[in-house]
C-alpha positions as CSV (number, residue, x, y, z in Angstrom):
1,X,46.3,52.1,11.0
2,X,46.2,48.7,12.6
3,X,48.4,46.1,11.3
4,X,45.4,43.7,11.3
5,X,42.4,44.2,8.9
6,X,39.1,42.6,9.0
7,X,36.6,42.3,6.5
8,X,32.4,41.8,7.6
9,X,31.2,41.2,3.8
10,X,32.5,38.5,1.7
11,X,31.5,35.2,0.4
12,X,33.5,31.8,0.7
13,X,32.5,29.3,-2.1
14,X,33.4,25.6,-0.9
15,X,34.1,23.5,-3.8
16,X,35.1,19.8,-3.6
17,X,38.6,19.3,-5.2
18,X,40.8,21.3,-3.6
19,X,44.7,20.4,-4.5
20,X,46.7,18.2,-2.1
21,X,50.1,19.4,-0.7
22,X,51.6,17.5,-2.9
23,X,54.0,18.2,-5.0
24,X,54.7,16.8,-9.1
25,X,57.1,18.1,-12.1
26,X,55.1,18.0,-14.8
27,X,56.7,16.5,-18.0
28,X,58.6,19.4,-20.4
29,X,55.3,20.4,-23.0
30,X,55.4,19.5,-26.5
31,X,55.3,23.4,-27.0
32,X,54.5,26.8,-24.9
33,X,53.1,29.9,-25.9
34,X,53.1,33.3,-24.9
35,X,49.9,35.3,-26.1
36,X,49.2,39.3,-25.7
37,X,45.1,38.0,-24.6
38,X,46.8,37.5,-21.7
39,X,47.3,41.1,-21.1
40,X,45.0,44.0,-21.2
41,X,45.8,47.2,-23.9
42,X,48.5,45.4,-25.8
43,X,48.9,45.8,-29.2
44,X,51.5,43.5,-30.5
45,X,53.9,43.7,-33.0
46,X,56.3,40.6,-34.1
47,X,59.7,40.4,-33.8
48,X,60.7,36.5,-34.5
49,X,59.0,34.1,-37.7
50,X,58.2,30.0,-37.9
51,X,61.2,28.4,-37.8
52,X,63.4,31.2,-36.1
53,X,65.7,29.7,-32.9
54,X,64.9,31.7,-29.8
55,X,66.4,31.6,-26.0
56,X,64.6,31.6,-22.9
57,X,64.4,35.1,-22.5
58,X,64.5,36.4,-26.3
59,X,61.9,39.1,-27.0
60,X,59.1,37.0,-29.2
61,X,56.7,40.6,-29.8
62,X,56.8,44.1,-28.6
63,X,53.6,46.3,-27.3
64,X,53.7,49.4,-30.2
65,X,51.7,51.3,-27.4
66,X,55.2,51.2,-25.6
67,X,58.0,49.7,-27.5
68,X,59.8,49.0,-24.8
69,X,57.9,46.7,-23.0
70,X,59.5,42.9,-24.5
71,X,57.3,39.8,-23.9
72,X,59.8,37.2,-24.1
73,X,60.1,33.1,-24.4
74,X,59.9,31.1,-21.3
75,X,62.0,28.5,-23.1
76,X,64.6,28.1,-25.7
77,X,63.6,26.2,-28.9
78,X,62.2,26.6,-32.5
79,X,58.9,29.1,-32.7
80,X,56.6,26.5,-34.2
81,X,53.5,28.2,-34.4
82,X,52.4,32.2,-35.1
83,X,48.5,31.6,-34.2
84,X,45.9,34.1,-36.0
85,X,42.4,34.8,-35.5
86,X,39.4,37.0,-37.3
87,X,41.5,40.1,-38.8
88,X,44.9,38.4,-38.8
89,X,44.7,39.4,-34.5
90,X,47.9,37.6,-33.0
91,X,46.7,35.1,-30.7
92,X,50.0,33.9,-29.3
93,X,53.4,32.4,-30.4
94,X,53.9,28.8,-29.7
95,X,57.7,27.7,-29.3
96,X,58.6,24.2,-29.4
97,X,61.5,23.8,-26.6
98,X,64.8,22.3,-26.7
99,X,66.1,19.0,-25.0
100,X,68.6,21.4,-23.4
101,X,67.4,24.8,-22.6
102,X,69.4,27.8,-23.4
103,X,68.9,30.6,-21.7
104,X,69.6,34.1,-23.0
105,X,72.4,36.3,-21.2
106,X,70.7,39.0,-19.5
107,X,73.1,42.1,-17.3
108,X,71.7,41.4,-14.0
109,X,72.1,44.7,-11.8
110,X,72.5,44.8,-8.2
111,X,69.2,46.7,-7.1
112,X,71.0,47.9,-3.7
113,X,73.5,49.9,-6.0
114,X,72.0,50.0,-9.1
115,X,70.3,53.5,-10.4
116,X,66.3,52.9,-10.9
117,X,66.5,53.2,-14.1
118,X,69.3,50.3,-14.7
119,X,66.5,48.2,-12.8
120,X,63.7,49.4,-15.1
121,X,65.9,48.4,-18.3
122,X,67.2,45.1,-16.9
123,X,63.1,44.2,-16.3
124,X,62.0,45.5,-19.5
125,X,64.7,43.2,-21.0
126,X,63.8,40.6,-19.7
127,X,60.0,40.4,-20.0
128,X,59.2,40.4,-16.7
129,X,58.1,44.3,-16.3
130,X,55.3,42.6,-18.0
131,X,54.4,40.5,-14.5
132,X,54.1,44.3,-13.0
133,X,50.3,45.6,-13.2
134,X,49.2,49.3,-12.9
135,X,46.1,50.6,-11.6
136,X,43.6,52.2,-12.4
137,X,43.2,50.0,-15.2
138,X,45.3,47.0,-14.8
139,X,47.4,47.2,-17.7
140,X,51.2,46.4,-17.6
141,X,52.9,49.3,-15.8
142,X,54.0,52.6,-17.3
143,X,58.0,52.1,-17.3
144,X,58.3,56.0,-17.3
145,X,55.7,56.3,-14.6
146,X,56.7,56.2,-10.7
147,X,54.1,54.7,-8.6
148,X,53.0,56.4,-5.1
149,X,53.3,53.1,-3.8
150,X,53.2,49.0,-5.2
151,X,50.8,46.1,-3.3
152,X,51.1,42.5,-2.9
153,X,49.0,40.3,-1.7
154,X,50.6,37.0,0.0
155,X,47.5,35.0,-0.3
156,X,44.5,34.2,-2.6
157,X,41.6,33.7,-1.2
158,X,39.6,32.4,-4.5
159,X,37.6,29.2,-4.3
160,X,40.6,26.0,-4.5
161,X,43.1,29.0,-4.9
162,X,46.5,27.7,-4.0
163,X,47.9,27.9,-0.9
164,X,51.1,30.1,-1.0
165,X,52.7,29.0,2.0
166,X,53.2,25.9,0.5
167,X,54.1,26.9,-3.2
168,X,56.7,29.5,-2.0
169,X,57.8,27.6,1.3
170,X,61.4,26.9,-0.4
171,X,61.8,30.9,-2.5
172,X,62.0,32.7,0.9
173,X,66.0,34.4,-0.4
174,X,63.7,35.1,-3.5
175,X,60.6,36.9,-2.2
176,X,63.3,38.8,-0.4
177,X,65.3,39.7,-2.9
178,X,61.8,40.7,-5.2
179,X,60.7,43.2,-2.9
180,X,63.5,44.7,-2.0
181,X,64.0,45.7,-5.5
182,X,60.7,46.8,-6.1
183,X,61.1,48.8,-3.2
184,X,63.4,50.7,-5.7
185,X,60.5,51.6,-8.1
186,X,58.9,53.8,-6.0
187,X,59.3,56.4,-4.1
188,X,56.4,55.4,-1.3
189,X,56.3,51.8,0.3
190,X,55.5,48.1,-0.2
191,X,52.7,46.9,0.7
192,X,52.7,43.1,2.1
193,X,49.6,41.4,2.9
194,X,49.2,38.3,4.8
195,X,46.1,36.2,5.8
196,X,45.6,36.2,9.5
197,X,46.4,32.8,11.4
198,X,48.6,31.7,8.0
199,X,51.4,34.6,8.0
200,X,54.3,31.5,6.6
201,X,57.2,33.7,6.9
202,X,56.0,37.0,5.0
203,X,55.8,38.5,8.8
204,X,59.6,38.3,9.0
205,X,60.6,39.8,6.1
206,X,62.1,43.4,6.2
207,X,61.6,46.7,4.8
208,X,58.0,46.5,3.6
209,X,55.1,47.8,5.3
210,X,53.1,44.5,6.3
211,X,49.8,43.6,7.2
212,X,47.1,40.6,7.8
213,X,43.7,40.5,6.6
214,X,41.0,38.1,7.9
215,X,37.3,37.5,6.3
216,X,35.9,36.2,3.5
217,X,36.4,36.3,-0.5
218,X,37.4,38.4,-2.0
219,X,39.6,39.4,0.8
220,X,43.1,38.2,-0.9
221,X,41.9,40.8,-4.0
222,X,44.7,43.0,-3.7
223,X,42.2,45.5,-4.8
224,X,39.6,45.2,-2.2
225,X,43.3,45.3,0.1
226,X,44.1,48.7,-1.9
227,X,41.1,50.1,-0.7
228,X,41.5,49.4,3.0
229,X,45.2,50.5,3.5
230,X,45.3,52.9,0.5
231,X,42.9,54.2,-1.4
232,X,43.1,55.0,-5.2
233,X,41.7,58.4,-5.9
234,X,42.1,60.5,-9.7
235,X,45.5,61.1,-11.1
236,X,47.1,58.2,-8.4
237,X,49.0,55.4,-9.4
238,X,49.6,52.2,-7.9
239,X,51.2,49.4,-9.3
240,X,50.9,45.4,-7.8
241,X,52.8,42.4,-8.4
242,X,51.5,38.5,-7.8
243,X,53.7,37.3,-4.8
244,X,54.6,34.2,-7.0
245,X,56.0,36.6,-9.6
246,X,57.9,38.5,-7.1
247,X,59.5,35.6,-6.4
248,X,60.0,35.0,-10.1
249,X,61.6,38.3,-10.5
250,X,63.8,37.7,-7.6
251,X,65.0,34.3,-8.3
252,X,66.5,36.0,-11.3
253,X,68.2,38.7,-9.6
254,X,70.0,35.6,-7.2
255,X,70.8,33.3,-10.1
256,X,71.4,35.7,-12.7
257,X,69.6,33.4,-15.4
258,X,65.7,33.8,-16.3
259,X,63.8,31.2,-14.8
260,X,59.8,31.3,-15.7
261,X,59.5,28.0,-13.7
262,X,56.8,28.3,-11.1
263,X,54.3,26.0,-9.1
264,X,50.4,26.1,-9.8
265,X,47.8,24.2,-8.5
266,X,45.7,21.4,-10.1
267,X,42.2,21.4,-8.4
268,X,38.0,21.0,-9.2
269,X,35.9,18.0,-8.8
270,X,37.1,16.5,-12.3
271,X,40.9,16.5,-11.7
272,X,42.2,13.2,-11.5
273,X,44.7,13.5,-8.8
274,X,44.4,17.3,-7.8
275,X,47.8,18.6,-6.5
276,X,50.6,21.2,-7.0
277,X,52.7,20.8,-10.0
278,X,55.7,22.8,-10.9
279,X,55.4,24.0,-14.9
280,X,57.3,26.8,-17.0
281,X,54.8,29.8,-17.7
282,X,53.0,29.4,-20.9
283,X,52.6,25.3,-20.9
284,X,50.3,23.6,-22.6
285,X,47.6,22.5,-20.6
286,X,47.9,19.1,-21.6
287,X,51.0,18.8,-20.3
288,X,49.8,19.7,-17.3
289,X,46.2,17.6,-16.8
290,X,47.2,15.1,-19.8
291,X,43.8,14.1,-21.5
292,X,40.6,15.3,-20.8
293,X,36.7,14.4,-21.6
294,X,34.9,16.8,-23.5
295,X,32.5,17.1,-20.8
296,X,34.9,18.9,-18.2
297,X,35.6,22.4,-18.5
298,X,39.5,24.0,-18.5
299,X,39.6,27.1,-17.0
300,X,43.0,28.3,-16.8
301,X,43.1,30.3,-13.2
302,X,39.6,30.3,-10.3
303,X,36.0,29.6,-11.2
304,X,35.4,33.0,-10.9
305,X,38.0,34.8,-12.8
306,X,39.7,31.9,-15.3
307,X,39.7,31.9,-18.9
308,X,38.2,28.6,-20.8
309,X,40.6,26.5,-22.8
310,X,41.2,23.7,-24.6
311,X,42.9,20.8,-23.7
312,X,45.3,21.5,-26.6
313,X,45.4,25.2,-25.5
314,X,48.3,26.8,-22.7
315,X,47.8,28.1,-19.5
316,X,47.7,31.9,-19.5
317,X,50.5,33.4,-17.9
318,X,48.5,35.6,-15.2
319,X,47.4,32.0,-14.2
320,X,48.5,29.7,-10.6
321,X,46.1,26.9,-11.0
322,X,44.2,25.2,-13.6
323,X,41.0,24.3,-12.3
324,X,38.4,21.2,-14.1
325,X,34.6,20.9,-13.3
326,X,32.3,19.6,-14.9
327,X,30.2,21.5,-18.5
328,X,26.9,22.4,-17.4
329,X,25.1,20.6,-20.4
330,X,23.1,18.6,-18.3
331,X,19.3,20.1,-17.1
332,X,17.5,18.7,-15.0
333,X,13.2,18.8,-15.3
334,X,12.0,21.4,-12.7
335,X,15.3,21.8,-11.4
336,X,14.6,25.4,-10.3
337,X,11.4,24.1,-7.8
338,X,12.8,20.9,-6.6
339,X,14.4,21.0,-3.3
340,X,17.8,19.8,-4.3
341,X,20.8,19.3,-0.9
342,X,23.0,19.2,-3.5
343,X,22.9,22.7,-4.8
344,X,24.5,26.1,-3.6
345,X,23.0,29.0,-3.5
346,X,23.3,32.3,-1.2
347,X,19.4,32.9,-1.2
348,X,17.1,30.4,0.9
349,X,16.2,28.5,-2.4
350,X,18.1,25.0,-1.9
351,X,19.2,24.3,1.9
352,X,22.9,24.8,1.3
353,X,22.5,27.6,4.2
354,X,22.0,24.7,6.8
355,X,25.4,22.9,5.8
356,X,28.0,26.4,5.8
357,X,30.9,23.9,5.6
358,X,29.4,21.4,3.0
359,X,32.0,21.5,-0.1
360,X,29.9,21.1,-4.1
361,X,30.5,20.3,-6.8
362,X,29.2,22.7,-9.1
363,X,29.0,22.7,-13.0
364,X,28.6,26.2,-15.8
365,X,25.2,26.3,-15.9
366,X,24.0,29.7,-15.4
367,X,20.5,28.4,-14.4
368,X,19.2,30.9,-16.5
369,X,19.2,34.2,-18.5
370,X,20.1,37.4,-18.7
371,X,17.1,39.1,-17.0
372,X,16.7,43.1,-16.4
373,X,18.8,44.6,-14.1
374,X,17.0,45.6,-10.5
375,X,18.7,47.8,-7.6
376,X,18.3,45.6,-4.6
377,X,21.4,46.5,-2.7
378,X,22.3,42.4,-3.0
379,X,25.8,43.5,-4.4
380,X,26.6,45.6,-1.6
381,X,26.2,42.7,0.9
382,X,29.7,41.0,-0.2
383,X,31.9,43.8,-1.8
384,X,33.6,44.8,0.9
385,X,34.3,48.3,-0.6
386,X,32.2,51.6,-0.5
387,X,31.4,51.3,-4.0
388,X,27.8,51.0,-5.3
389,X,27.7,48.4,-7.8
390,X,24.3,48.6,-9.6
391,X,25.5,52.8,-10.3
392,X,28.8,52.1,-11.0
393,X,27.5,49.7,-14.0
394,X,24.8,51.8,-15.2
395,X,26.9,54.2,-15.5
396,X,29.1,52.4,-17.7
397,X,26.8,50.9,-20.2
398,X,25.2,54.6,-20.3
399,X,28.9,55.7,-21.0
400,X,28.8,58.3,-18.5
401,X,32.7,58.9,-17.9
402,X,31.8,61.8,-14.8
403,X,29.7,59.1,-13.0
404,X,31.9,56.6,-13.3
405,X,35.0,58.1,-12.3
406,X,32.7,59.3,-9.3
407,X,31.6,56.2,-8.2
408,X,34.8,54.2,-8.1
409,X,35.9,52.8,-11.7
410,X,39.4,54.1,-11.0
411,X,39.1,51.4,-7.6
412,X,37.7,48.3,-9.4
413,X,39.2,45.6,-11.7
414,X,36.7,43.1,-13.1
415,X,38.1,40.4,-10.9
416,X,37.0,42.7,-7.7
417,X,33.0,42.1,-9.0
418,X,33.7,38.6,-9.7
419,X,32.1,37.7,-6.4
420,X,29.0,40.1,-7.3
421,X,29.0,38.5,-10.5
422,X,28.5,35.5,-8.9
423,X,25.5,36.4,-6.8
424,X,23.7,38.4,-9.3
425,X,20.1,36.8,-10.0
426,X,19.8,38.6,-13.0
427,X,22.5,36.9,-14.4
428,X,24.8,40.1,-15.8
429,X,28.4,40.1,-17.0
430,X,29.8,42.5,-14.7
431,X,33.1,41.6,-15.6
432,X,33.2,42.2,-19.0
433,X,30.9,45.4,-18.1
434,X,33.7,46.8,-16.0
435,X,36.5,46.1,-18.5
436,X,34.3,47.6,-21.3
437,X,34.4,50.9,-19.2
438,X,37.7,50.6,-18.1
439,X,39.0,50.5,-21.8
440,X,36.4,53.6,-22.4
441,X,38.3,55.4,-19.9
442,X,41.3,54.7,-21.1
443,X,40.5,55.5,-24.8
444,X,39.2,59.1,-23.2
445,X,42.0,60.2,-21.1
């Protein structure tokens, strides 16, 4: 297989506000929180109460789906906060942090020497087996599973998506020292992707199987990557890790202390000064952005895949930017049939197809409904995977489990439809959709 892949179909959205390479600490939060929302298939169960003194690295709530799995503190400090919603549903545990952080003493194993399961028990303690995602599904890896072989993707290609080579440019000894021990979990290889032309040093490191990918969004999905090096077919399993994560996991195997500090990106048309800041998982986004008009939307990760939240909410911890744009509460009289040069669109509607390069600044407004759904091929035209997406939904909201395992749902996360989302002029929620079906499965099997 060549070592360089290139992908036809795609879309690049160009928004205006894309972060600086600049680099800011942001100031230590008032509090930080850790929430199972943030993960799919989780079923918490408490282990700590207000008041009770944690670590960094102290286990806050287990998964009762797999005891095992610990989702620990980023920080040491007082749990302030046990948040609740309809049904008494844990939202998340806040933890108001220390002046001086303590950090919990961990065994750290040398993964060279160390048996696999020694590694497994050491991540698991720590929380960060939780940072480690298995597909199908996209849930938090099966500690007693063994993948055929674990992805990661070096790049993000999402609209103002950060730009790794300069977030990880100082955690080379890191990234190293991350792959090589998940190079232990598996008994197949580890896949490294790279975008072509910005390789940064992934292309020198050893003992992973690398590549480079050129083309258009959605080609840093490590999904769509999946699908061209390896596809996912029924009773495989795959497991992938964010590159900054890997990093993460490795900076912790070199230092021996948990360290959840890591380096996101501050970008959108309604960011004050957008640049890089370096945060501990699980801050509160005001913190991060400081205050914020009522009129500008939060949405903790990309445009396309983010989660809204409040200025006095926390950045999820799958997230590596926060991104601000303006609420689309605004409408405009005849928008729809005025010729507007201000306006994107992938049809011939507004002219944004004479200016390819021209970078907007768009707002929430979904410019409509929900209308009925119409097979036009449209979707087709930027997933660059062999999966039909009209069929694969329709078979989904018929609940057809054969079909859909047939035409690709063990391939697909919702972020890899994100794009088609986008696009769609009937204005569906394939996202949601495919995670509706995904949990189906999952409740089936």
């Amino acid at each position: 297989m060549s070592k360089n892949i290139k992908l036809r179909k795609g879309l690049d959205i160009k928004l205006t506000g894309k972060a600086e390479a600049r680099l800011e600490v942001a100031p230590m939060a008032k509090s930080y929180a850790v929430s199972p929302l943030d993960y799919e298939n989780v079923t918490p169960k408490l282990l700590v109460k207000v008041g009770d003194k944690v670590e960094a690295g102290s286990a806050l709530f287990f998964d009762k789906n797999n005891p095992r799995i610990l989702f620990t503190s980023p920080v040491s400090g007082v749990v302030s906060a046990i948040n609740r919603g309809e049904k008494r549903k844990l939202l998340s545990v806040a933890v108001e942090p220390d002046q001086t952080q303590q950090v919990k003493e961990i065994k750290v194993v040398n993964p060279a020497k160390a048996e696999r399961s020694e590694i497994v028990e050491m991540l698991l303690e720590s929380g960060l087996w939780t940072r480690i995602v298995e597909r199908p599904y996209g849930i938090i890896a099966n500690p007693d599973a063994t993948p055929k072989a674990i992805f990661v993707s070096a790049f993000d290609s999402a609209p103002l998506a950060p730009d790794y080579n300069f977030v990880l440019k100082e955690e080379k000894a890191n990234v190293e020292a991350g792959l090589a021990l998940l190079a232990r979990l598996t008994n197949g290889k580890v896949h490294l992707s790279a975008r072509k032309g910005a390789e940064g040093y992934m292309e020198s490191i050893k003992g992973v199987e690398y590549r480079t990918f050129e083309g258009k969004h959605p080609v840093g999905n490590v999904g769509v990557q999946i699908h061209h090096i390896d596809r996912i077919a029924k009773g495989d399993i795959v497991w992938t890790v964010n590159i900054q994560d890997v990093a993460i996991i490795g900076r912790f195997i070199n230092t021996g202390k948990l360290d959840m500090s890591k380096i996101i990106a501050v970008a959108g048309s309604e960011a004050e000064k957008p640049c890089y800041k370096r945060i501990i998982s699980g801050a509160a986004v005001e913190s991060i952005v400081g205050k914020v008009s009522n009129k500008v939307r939060i949405i903790s990760g990309d445009v396309l895949t983010g989660v809204t939240t409040a200025a006095e909410g926390y950045i999820s911890a799958n997230a590596n930017m926060l991104t601000l744009i303006p609420e689309g509460d605004v409408y405009e009289l005849l928008g729809w049939a005025m010729p507007r040069t201000h306006r994107f669109s992938v049809s011939r509607a507004y002219f944004s197809w004479l200016s390819p390069n021209k970078e907007y600044k768009l707002d929430t407004n979904l410019n409509g409904g929900e209308r009925p759904f119409v097979v036009t091929g449209l979707y087709e035209e930027y997933l660059p995977m062999d999966v039909y997406v009209s069929y694969l939904l329709k078979a989904i909201l018929v609940k057809d489990l054969d079909k859909m395992e047939n035409l690709g749902l063990y391939e697909v996360l919702p972020e890899d439809l994100a794009l088609c989302e986008f696009v769609d002029p009937s204005k569906i929620e394939m996202q949601q959709i495919v995670r509706d079906g995904i949990n189906l499965m999952i409740k089936e099997s």
